[in-house]
N, C-alpha and C positions, 0 to 999 in steps of 0.2 A: 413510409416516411424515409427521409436522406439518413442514411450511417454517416459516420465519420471516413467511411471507405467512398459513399459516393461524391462525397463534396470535393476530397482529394482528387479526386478525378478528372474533374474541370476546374477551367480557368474562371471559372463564375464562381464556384464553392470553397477555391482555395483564399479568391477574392471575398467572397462573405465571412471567412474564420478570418482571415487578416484584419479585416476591418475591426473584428472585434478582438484585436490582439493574441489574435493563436497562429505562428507563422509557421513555415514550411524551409522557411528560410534562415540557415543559422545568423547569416551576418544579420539582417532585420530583426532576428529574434537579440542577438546582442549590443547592436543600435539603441534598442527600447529598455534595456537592462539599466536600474537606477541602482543607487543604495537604498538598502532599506532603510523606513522610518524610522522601528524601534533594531536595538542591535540583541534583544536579547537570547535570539536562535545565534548568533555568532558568537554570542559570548558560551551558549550552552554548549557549543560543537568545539570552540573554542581558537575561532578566527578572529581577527582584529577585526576592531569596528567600522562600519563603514561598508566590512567586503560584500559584495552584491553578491548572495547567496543565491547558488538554482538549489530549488529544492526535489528531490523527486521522491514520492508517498507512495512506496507498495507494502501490501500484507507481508510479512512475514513469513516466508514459507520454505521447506527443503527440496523443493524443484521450481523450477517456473518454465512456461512455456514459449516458443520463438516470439511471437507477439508481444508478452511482454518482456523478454530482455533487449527489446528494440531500445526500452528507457535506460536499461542499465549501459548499452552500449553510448546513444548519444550521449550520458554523459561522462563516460571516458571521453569522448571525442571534444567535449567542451575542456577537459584537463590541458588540453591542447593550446589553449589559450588563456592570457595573463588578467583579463577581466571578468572572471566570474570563476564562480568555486561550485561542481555541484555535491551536495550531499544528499547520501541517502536518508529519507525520512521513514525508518522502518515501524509500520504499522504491527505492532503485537497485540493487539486490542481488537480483536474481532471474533464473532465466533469460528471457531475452527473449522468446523464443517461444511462453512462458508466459498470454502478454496479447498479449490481439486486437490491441492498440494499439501494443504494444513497441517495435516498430522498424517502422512505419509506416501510413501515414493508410489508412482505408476508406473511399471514398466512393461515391456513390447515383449511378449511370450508367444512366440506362434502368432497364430490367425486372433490371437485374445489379449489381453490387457491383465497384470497381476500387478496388489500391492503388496506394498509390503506395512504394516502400521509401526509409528512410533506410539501411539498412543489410540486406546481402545474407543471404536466409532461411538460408543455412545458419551463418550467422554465431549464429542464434537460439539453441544451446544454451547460451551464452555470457551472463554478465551486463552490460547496457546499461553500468557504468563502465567495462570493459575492451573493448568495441565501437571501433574506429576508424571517424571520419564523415569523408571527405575532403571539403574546401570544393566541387571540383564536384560529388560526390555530392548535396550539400544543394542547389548553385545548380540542378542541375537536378530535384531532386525539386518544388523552389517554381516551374518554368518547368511540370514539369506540373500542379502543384497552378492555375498561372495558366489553363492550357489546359483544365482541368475546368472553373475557374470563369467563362471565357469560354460555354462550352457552356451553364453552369445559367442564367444570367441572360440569355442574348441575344435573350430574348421580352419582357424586360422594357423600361421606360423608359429613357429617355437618365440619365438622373437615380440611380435605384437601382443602373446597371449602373455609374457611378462611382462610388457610394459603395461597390460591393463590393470596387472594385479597390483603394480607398484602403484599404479596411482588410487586402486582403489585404498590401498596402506593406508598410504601418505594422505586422502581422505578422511580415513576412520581415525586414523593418528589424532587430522588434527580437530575433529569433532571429540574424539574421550580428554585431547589437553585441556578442550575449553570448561571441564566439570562439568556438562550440563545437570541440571534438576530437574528442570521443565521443557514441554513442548517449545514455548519461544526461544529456550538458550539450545536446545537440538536445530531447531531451523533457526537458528542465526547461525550455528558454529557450519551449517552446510552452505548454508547459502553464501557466507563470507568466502569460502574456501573458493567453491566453484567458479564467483563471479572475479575473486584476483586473478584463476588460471585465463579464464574465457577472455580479461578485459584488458589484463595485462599492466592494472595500475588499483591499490586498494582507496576507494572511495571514501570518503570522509563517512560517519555512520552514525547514528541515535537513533535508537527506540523511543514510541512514541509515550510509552510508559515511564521514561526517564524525563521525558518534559514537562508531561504532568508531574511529577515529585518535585521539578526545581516549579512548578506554576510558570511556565511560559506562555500557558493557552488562557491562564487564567483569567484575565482582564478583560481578553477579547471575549473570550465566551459569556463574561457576566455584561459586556455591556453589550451583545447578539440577544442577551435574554430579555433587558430591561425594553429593547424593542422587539419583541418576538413578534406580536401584533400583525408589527408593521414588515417584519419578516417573512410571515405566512402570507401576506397578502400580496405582495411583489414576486417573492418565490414562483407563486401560482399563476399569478400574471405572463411571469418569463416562459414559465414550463407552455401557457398557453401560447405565447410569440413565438416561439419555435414551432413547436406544432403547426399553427398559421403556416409560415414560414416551410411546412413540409420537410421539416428537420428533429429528427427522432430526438428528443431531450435526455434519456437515458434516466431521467426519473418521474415519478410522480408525483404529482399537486399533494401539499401538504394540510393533514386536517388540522381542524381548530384548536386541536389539544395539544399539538406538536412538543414537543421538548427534541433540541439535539445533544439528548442527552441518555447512556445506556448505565445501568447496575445491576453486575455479577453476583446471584445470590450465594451466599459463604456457604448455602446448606447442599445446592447439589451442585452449585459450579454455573449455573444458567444465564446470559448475558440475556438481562430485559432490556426490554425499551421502555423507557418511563416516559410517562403521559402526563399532561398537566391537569390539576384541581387547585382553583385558586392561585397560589401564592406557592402550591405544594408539587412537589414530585412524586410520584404512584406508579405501582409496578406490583402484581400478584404472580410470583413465580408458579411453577406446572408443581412444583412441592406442597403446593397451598399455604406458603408464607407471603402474606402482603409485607408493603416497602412505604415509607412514605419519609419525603425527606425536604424542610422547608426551605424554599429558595428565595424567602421574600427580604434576606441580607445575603444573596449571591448564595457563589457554590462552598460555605464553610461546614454545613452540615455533611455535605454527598462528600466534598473531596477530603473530608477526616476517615471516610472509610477505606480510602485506598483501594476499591474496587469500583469506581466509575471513570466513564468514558464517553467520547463524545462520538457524535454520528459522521456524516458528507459531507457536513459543512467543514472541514476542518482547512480546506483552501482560502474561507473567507477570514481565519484566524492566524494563518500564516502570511498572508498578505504584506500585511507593512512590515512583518519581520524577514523579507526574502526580497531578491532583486526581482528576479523570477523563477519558475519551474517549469518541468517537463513533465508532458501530460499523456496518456495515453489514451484506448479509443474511446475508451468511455469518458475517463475527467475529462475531455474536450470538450466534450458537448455539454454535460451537466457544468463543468465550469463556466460556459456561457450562462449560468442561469446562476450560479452562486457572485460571477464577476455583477451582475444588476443588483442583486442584494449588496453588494461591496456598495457599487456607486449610489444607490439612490435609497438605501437605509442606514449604513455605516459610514457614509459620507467619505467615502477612498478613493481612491486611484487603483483600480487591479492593476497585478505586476504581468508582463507578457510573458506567453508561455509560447514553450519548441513542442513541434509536434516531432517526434523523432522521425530520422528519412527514411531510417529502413522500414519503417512502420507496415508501408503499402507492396512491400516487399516480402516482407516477412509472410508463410502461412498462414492463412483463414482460419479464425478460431471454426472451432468444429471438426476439423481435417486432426490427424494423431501426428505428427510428424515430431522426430526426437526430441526430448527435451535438454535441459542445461545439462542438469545429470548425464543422459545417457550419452550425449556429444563429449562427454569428457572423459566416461569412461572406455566408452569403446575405440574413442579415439579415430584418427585420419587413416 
């Protein structure tokens, strides 16, 4: 089946994502840019109402690879212009282990790959807010991140091998000012840092654990659930059009128990995915603790625990609160299949989304080619 790399290819493919509002083209992509419905993601971040939010959703991590800062880059390049705002949508709500970068750095050692961990691998089932980072943990993860970057540069000049150091400082500086606690305030305080040197302008920013506390998601989600039904059954349909279609959907058909909905068990840390019974939410963590949480007056039960979180769909609940977003190679394709749930069970209007340019420029996942990190510390 077609990737999101072959349809960009041709004039036929870039033509079948256009049509379904994924452009290639900024001005077209900012043509199609409205206000949002509800203003209350501009009220959270804290833009006047009205502003045509881009939104851009990635995990939360202390590295990222060229493919994906293609997103971070096109939206510095949108700051560029006076009708649209983009902000980052930072995902802290997944499990860790889930991304290469989660809970800690990979770097280029020789013919090999070394990490270095912020937080112990078994700790990875576990979502990055609820991670514990101890202060020596971090001081020594930055003593060997020192120790690698002693090795990279010590062919080099007098001159380049101080400015690496200075910037690794001025790195660790400003990751110990931000107090981290946890996995997601360690990979926020790096990832902020790296992406102002790399982009040259700081990005408007929220966690997606701070929108659930103000209830941003909350409406939408409770009325995604009150037609879950009719959700699974469209979902499934799309997933199968595509496919027809010979265009790889980047998910899978949704079974009849679906819930887009996850809870972190308090006893070992484990992010479920809760299933439906009835009226009820259910979940048996690998501790042997069941979950059962009733959803049949919405989410007042699950979200009094402060430890749930929603799944993929989270594009169909930012929807009317965004002008539009930037997608990368995967939400391209599966957003074609959450945009049909928008229109023909939540009754919307999907907002159009940029596919970013450097995208098809950028490095092939698969290939090791340096990451954010290392392009900043080893420098030009």
């Amino acid at each position: 089946m077609r990737t999101l790399f072959d349809l960009l290819e041709t004039d036929s493919g870039r033509g079948f994502l256009a049509e379904r509002g994924l452009f290639t083209d900024v001005d077209e992509f900012r043509a199609a840019l409205r206000p949002p419905v509800s203003d209350v993601l501009n009220d959270a971040v804290g833009l006047p109402p009205g502003t045509p939010l881009v939104h851009i959703g990635q995990q939360l991590c202390a590295d990222y690879a060229p493919w994906t800062l293609t997103k971070f880059v096109a939206g510095a390049q949108l700051c560029s212009y006076d009708d649209a705002v983009p902000v980052l949508l930072w995902h802290d709500l997944y499990s860790a282990e889930a991304e290469r970068y989660g809970q800690r750095l990979v770097l280029p050692s020789g013919s090999k790959l070394r990490g270095i961990w912020f937080a112990p691998r078994a700790a990875g089932g576990g979502e990055p807010r609820f991670i514990p980072v101890p202060r020596a943990t971090l001081d020594q993860a930055f003593r060997e991140l020192g120790g690698w970057l002693e090795q990279a540069v010590k062919d080099r000049p007098r001159p380049e091998r101080a400015a690496a150091r200075e910037r690794l400082a001025a790195l660790a500086g400003a990751v110990r000012a931000a107090e981290p606690e946890t996995l997601a305030d360690v990979d926020g305080a790096l990832a902020g840092h790296l992406l102002r040197h790399r982009l040259g302008v700081a990005l408007p920013a929220v966690t997606l654990s701070a929108l659930l506390e103000r209830g941003v998601l909350t409406a939408s989600l409770e009325a995604y659930l009150e037609r879950l039904d009719d959700v699974v059954a469209v979902f499934n349909e799309a997933v199968e059009a595509l496919i027809a279609a010979d265009v790889d959907p980047q998910v899978r058909p949704l079974p009849k128990d679906h819930l887009p909905l996850h809870y972190s068990c308090p006893a070992d840390g484990s992010r479920l995915r809760l299933t439906r019974d009835g009226s009820d939410a259910v979940a048996t963590c690998r501790c042997g603790t069941a979950y059962r949480f009733d959803l049949h007056d919405g989410l007042g039960e699950l979200a009094a625990t402060g430890r749930w979180s929603p799944d993929v769909s989270l594009p169909v609940h930012h929807n009317d609160q965004a002008g539009g977003w930037i997608v990368g190679r995967s939400t391209a394709l599966y957003g074609l299949v959450l945009n049909t749930v928008i229109t023909e069970v939540m009754g919307g209007r999907p907002i159009p989304a940029w596919i970013p340019p450097d995208l098809t420029s950028a490095p092939r996942p698969g290939s090791e080619p340096p990451t954010l990190l290392v392009d900043h510390l080893l420098g030009p």
